[in-house]
C-alpha angles and dihedrals in degrees: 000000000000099000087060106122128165112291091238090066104053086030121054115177109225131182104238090253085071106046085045092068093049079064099029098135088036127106093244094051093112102041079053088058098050098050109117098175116105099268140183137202118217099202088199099051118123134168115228134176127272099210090056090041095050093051091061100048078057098051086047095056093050098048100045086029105038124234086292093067107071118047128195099193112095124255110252096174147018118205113194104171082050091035095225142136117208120193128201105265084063098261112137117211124209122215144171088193139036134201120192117203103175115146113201096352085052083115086048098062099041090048085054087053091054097243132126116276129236130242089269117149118179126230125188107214136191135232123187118194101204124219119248127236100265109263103018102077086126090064094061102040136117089257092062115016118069113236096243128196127191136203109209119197108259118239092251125029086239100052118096131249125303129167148136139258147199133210124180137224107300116200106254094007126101116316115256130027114304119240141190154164114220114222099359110115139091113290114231114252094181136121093245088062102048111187128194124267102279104022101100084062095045096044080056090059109035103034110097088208079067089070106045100027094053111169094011085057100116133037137195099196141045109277104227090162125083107276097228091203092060098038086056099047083051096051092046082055097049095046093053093049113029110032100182102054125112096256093177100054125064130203098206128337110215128188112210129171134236130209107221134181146226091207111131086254150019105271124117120254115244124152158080115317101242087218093060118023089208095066132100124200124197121174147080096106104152078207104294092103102093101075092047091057102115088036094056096035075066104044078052096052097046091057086051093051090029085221119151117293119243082216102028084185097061087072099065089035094058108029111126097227089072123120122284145199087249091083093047096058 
C-alpha cells in the first residue's frame, strides 16, 4: 500500500491539555480538557461523505474494469460445482474466484451456498444528527470541530468494545453534528440473519450491549422506530461534549446494522473459506469497515491473485478459521 507511513507520524499522543488548545476557541474545548483516558490527535483526520466516496469507487471500477465490471442487477444464485453467479436480469456470470462481500447477510449467503456459516451476529445501530444553534453552523462544522471518537469501559472485563463517536457537519451532507454509540444496539434473532449453534449464548456474554440493553437485548424484527436506549446514551454524549447544541431537536434519526463477530478478538474477517479454497470472505466489520474499503478491496484481490501482501500479517490476523468465543461459552 503505498500511502502506508509509520503510525507516529499520522498518530501523536497528546495529554488532553494539549488537544484542548488545538481547539481552544471551539465548542468542545472543555469536554477536551476533562478527558482522562489515554487519548490521541490524528492532525490529518477528516470526515467525508459516503455517498461521494462511494461514486468514485464506482468511477474507478468502470474505468480500470470497463462497463462490464460493475453490475447493478442483484445476485439470485450462487453455483459453486458450475462456478457461476446469476443476477436477476438472467446474466451468468462465470468465476474462478469468488469474493463475498455480504455484510450482514454475509451467513445467508453462505447458508444458500451450502457452507458453513461464520460467528456473525447482526446489530441495528442508531445514528442522531443534532440540530445547531441557528446562526452558528460554522461553528460545528468539519472546519472547525475534531471528529472525536471514544472507548468506554465495557460492563464486564470480558465483554468486547463498545464506545461512542462524533462527526461534524459536513458541507452537503445531513443538517446538524452526527452522533453514535458503537456497539450498542439489539442484536438481530431472525431467520434472515442465521447464526451458528452457540452464538446466541456467547453474544449474551461478550457483547457489551448485553450488559447495558438487558432485557431489550434481542429482536426479531427490523427496528424502524427510534431506539430510546440509544437516543438517551447519545444524548447523554452530546451533552457532555457539545453544551450548546440543540440536544432536544433532532435533524434526522438512521438505523443502520453492524456485522459483529464472535471471533476471540476485533479484528475484521478476510480471508479464504476453509470449506472451498476459491472463496473469498469479507465482513465482520462492527462498522468500521467503511474507511478501510480500498485497503481491504486489496488485501481481496491479493488472495484471489495470490500476489505479495502489502501487511503479511494481516493474513493470519483475519482468516476465518481463528479461534472464537464459541468455544468459550
Amino acid at each position: 500500500m503505498a500511502w502506508q507511513r509509520p503510525m507516529k507520524s499520522w498518530v501523536k499522543a497528546m495529554n488532553a491539555s494539549a488537544i484542548a488548545r488545538l481547539q481552544s476557541d471551539g465548542p468542545c474545548s472543555a469536554f477536551l480538557m476533562t478527558m482522562w483516558r489515554p487519548r490521541f490527535f490524528c492532525p490529518a483526520g477528516d470526515a467525508v461523505l459516503a455517498s461521494v466516496v462511494l461514486e468514485a469507487l464506482k468511477e474507478q471500477v468502470q474505468q480500470l474494469g470497463g462497463p462490464a465490471a460493475y453490475v447493478e442487477s442483484p445476485v439470485v444464485s450462487i453455483d459453486r460445482a458450475k462456478k457461476t453467479v446469476t443476477t436477476e436480469d438472467g446474466k451468468t456470470i462465470a468465476y474462478s474466484k469468488l469474493v463475498l462481500a455480504g455484510g450482514i447477510w454475509s451467513n445467508q449467503i453462505l447458508s444458500l451456498m451450502g457452507l458453513p456459516l461464520l460467528p456473525l451476529v447482526t446489530s441495528v445501530e442508531q445514528q442522531t444528527y443534532y440540530a445547531t444553534p441557528e446562526g452558528t453552523e460554522e461553528l460545528f462544522s468539519a472546519g472547525k470541530l475534531p471528529v472525536v471518537l471514544e472507548h468506554n469501559p465495557s460492563p464486564e472485563p470480558e465483554m468486547k468494545r463498545r464506545g461512542g463517536y462524533m462527526i461534524p457537519h459536513v458541507s452537503n451532507g445531513v443538517d446538524g453534528v452526527k452522533f453514535g454509540m458503537h456497539r450498542q444496539g439489539p442484536l438481530m434473532d431472525h431467520e434472515d440473519f442465521p447464526m451458528v449453534p452457540g452464538a446466541f449464548a456467547a453474544a449474551q456474554r461478550y457483547f457489551a450491549c448485553a450488559g447495558t440493553r438487558a432485557e431489550r437485548l434481542w429482536s426479531q424484527r427490523w427496528p424502524e422506530e427510534e431506539d430510546s436506549h440509544l437516543r438517551e446514551e447519545t444524548d447523554a454524549f452530546a451533552r457532555r461534549i457539545l453544551p450548546d447544541l440543540s440536544i432536544e431537536k433532532s435533524e434526522l434519526t438512521m438505523r443502520c446494522p453492524y456485522d459483529q463477530h464472535l471471533y476471540a478478538d476485533e479484528d475484521f474477517v478476510v480471508g479464504v473459506h476453509p470449506e472451498d479454497p476459491d472463496i473469498i470472505v469479507v465482513c465482520g466489520f462492527a462498522g468500521e469497515g467503511f474507511k478501510f474499503g480500498p485497503a481491504i478491496g486489496e488485501m481481496a484481490a491479493t488472495l484471489v491473485t495470490g500476489g505479495s501482501f502489502a501487511v503479511p500479517e494481516s493474513v493470519q490476523r483475519f482468516r476465518l478459521n481463528r479461534p472464537s468465543l464459541l468455544l468459550l461459552s
